[in-house]
N, C-alpha and C positions, 0 to 999 in steps of 0.2 A: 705651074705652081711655083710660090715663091719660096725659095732658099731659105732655111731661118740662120740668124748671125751665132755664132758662137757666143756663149754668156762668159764674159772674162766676169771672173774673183774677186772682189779688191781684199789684199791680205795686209796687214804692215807689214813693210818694208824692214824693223828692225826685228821682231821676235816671230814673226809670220800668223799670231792670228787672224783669224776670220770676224772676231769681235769688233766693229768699224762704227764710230759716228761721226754725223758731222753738221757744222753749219755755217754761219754767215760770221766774218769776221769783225764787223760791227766798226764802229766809232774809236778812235785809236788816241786817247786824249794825249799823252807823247807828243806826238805829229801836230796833234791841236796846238798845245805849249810850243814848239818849237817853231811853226807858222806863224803865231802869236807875239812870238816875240821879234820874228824879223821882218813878218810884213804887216804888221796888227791885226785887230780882230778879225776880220773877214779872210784875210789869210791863215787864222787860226783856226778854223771852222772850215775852210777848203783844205786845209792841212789835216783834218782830223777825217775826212770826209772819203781821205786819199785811199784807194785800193777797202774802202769800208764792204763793199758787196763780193769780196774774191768767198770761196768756201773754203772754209779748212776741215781736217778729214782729220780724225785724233782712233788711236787705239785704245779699245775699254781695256787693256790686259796689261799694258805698260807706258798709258802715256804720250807715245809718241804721238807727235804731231805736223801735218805736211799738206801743200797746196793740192787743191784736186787739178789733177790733170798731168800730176809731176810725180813722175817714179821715186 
């Protein structure tokens, strides 16, 4: 019989609740405009595009907000 894994917690890292959401970082128009203006459109839309799928992880209790996968 197989072993079961320990269930880690995720807490925040700043006030330590258990209250955790999260999702997809989406479309970064910043990135877009700054693509845009140094290599034109198509770099403005690879530029917005950049790191668009990473997940971000936010606390319902105070806000904070932090990469999944990073302490």
């Amino acid at each position: 019989m197989e072993e079961a894994k320990p269930v880690t917690e995720i807490v925040c890292p700043k006030c330590g609740s258990r209250q955790i959401g999260a999702r997809e970082k989406g479309f970064n128009l910043a990135q877009a405009i700054a693509g845009g203006l140094i290599f034109g459109p198509v770099g403005g839309l690879i530029g917005g595009m950049i790191n668009s799928k990473k997940i971000k992880v936010f606390c319902l209790n105070c806000g904070t907000e932090w990469d999944m996968g990073k302490k």
